[in-house]
C-alpha positions as CSV (number, residue, x, y, z in Angstrom):
1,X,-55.4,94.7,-111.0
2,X,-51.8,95.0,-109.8
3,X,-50.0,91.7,-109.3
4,X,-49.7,91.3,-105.2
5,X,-48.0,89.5,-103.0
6,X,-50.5,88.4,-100.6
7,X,-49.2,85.4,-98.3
8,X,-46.2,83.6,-97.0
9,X,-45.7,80.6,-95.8
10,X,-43.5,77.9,-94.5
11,X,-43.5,74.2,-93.3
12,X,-40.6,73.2,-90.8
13,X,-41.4,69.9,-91.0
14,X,-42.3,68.2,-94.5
15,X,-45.8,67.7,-94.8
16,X,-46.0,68.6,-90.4
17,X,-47.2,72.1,-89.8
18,X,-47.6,75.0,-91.8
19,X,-46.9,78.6,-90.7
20,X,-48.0,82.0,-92.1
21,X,-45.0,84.6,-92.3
22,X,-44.8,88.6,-92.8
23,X,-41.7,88.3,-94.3
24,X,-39.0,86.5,-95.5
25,X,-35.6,86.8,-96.6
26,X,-34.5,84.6,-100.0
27,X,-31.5,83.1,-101.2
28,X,-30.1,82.1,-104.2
29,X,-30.5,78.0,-105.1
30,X,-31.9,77.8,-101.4
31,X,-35.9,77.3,-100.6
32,X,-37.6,79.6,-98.0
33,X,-35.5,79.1,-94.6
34,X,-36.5,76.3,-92.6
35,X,-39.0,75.4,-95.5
36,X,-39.1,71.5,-95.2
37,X,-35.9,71.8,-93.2
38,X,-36.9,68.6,-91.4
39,X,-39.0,65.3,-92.8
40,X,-40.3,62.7,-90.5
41,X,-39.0,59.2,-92.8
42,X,-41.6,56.1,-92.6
43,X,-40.3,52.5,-91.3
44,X,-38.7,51.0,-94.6
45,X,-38.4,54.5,-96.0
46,X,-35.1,55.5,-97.8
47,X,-32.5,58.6,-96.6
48,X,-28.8,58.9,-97.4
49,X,-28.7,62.8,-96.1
50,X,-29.6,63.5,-99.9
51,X,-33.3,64.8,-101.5
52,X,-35.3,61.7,-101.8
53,X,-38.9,61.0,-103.0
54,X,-41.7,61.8,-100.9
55,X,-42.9,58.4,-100.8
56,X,-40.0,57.9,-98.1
57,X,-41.6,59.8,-95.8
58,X,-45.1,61.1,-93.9
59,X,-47.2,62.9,-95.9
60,X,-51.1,64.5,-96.2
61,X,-52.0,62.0,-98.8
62,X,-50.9,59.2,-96.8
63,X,-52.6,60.6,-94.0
64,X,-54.6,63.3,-94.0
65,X,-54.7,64.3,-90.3
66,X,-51.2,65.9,-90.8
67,X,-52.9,68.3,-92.8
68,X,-54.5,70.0,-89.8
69,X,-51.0,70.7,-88.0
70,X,-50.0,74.1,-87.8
71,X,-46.5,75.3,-86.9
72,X,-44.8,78.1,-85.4
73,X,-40.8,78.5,-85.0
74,X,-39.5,80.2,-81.6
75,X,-35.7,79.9,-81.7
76,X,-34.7,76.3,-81.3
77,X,-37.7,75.0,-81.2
78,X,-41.1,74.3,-83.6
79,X,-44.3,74.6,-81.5
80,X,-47.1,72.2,-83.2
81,X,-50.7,72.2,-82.7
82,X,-53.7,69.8,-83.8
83,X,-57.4,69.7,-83.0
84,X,-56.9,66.5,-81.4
85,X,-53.5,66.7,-79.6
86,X,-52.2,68.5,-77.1
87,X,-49.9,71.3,-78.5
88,X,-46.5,69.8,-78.8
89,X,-42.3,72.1,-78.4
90,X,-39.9,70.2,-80.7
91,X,-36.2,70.9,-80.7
92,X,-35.9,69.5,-84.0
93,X,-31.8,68.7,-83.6
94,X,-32.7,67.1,-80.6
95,X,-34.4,63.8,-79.0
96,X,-37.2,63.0,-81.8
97,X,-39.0,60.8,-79.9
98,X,-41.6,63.0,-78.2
99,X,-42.7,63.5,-82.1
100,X,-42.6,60.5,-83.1
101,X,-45.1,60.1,-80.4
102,X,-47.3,62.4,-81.1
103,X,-47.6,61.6,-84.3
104,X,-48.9,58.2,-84.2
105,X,-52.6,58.3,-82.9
106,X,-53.0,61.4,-86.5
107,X,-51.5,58.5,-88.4
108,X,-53.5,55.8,-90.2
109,X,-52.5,52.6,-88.2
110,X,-52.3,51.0,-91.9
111,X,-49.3,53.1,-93.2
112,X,-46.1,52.7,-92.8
113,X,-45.1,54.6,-89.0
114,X,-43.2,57.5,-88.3
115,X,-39.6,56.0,-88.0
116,X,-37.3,59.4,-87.7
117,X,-37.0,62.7,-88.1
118,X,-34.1,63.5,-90.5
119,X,-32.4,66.8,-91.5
120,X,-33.0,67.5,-95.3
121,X,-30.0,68.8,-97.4
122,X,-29.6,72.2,-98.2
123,X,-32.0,72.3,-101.3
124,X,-35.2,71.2,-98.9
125,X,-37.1,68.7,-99.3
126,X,-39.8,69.7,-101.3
127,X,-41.8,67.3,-103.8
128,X,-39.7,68.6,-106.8
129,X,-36.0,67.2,-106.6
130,X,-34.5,71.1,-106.3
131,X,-34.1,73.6,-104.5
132,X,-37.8,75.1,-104.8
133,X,-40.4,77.8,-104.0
134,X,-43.8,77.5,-105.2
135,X,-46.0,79.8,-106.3
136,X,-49.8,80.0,-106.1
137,X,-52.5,81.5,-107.7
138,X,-55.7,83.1,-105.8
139,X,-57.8,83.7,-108.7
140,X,-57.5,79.9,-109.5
141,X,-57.9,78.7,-105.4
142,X,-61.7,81.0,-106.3
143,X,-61.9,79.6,-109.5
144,X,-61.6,75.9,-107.8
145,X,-63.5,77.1,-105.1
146,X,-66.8,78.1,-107.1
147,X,-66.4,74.8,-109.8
148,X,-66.4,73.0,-106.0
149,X,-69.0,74.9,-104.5
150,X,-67.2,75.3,-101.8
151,X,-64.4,77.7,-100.4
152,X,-61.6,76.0,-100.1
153,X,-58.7,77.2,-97.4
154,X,-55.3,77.6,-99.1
155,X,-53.3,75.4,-96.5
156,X,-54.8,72.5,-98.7
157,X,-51.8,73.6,-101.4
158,X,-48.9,74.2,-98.6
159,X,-48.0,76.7,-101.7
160,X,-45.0,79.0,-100.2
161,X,-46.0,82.3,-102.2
162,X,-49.9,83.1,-103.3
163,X,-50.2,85.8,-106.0
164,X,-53.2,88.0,-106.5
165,X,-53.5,89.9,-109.7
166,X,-53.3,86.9,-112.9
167,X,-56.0,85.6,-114.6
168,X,-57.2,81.9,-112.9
169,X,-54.7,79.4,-114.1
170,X,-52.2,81.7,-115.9
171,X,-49.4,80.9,-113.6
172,X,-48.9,78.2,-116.0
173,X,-48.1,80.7,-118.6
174,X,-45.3,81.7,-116.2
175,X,-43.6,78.9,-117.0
176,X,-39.8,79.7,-118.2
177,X,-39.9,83.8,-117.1
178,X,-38.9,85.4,-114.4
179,X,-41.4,86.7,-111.8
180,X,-40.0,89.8,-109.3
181,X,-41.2,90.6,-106.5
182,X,-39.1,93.7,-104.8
183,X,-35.2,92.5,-105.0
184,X,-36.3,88.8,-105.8
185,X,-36.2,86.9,-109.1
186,X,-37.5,83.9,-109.5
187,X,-37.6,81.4,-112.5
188,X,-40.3,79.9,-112.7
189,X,-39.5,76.2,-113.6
190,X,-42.7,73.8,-114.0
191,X,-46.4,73.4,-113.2
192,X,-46.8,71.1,-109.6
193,X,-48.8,68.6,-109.9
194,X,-51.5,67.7,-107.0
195,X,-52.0,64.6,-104.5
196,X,-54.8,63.8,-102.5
197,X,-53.5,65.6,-99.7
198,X,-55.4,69.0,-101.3
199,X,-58.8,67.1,-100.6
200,X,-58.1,66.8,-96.5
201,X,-59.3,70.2,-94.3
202,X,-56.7,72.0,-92.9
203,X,-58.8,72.8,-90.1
204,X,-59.8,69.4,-89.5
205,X,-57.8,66.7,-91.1
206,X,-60.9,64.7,-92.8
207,X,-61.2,64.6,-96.7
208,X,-64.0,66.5,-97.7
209,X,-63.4,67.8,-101.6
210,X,-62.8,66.3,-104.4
211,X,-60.2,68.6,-105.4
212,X,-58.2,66.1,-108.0
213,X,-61.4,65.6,-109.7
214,X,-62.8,68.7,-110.1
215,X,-59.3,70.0,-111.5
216,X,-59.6,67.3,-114.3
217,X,-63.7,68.2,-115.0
218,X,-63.2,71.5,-115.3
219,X,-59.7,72.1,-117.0
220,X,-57.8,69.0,-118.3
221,X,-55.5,68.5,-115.6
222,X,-54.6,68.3,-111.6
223,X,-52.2,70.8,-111.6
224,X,-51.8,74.0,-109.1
225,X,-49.3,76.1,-108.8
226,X,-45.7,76.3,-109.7
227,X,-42.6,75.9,-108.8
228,X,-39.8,78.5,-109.2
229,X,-36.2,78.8,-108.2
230,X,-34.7,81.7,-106.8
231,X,-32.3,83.9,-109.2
232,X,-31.6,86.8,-107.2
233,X,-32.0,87.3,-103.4
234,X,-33.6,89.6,-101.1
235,X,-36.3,90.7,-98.3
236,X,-39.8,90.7,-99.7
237,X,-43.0,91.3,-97.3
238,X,-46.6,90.5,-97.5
239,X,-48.3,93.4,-100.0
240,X,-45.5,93.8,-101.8
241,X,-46.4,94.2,-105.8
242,X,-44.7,91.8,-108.6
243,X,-44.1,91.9,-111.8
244,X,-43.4,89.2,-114.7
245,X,-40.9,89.7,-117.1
246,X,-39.2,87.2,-120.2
């Protein structure tokens, strides 16, 4: 099968809202534009303009309602929707309060509450302290998928790239070559390791797989995906083929 690339996608916010792409234009040392441009920071949670640790901020393990947000960029502004809010226009540079807002009733009333919406540095704010893109697998979504019994959506990884063509799991053999995808090169840096956040339904924001688990029954581990960082630059598009090289 020839290697593919068969989905993009971004998320404005960090952990708030994922959006599906056709295309998407790559820098060097940079994440996908407006890839976890924003974060929404938790009361005592920690931000001095650099990259921090997630556990600063909202996020799907924490609560897994945000995981059923979905987000769409117009301009200025980042539409959000949710099965139980009313759809939601954010100018992210501006008054943050109407999120904040919004926000709260998703939220488990036991965690830490959305405090502020803060602009991440230039490298995103990603899980993995650098600039990042993360690359997924579809053979190993099926191959999680059928040890689950189960099909599980790929939201669930907020992966940026999914790949179709590899054998399930051999994304990990990517580690430390270069994977190209039309004009783009990127190194692929490290395995990403999963939260609970991958057990909540993007569609409705409730746990309902036991994703970690079934990742350590059946292989050893509770890894998915990787993350990469961009070489070389350029436009790639949805269907374009890859290749892998040393």
């Amino acid at each position: 099968m020839t290697l593919r690339l068969t989905s993009i996608w971004r998320y404005p916010i960090k952990a708030i809202g994922a959006e599906a792409l056709e295309r998407v234009v790559l820098a060097p040392d940079r994440p996908l534009p407006l890839d976890r441009a924003w974060a929404v920071l938790q009361d005592g949670g920690e931000f001095d303009g650099g990259w921090s640790s997630c556990r600063n901020y909202l996020r799907g393990a924490k609560g897994p309602g945000l995981m059923a947000i979905t987000a769409r960029v117009n301009g200025a502004l980042i539409h959000l929707s949710h099965p139980d809010r009313p759809d939601l226009a954010l100018d992210p540079d501006g008054d943050a309060a109407p999120l904040l807002d919004w926000l709260r009733p998703i939220y488990p009333e036991n965690r830490p509450a959305p405090a502020r919406l803060v602009k991440s540095p230039e490298q995103g704010m990603s899980d993995a302290p650098f600039a990042s893109v993360s690359v997924l697998n579809a053979a190993s979504l099926r191959a999680l998928s059928q040890r689950l019994g189960q099909s599980l959506d790929l939201r669930r990884f907020r992966g940026n790239l999914w790949l179709d063509g590899l054998a399930p799991w051999e994304e990990f053999d990517l580690v430390g070559k270069t994977l190209q995808i039309g004009p783009v090169e990127l190194k692929i840096v490290e395995p990403i390791g999963r939260c609970t956040a991958t057990e909540a339904n993007p569609e409705t924001g409730r746990r309902d797989a036991r994703t970690l688990d079934a990742l350590e029954e059946g292989w050893g581990h509770t890894n998915f995906g990787v993350y990469a960082s961009v070489a070389r630059g350029g436009e790639i598009a949805v269907g374009d083929t890859a290749g892998i090289r040393p």
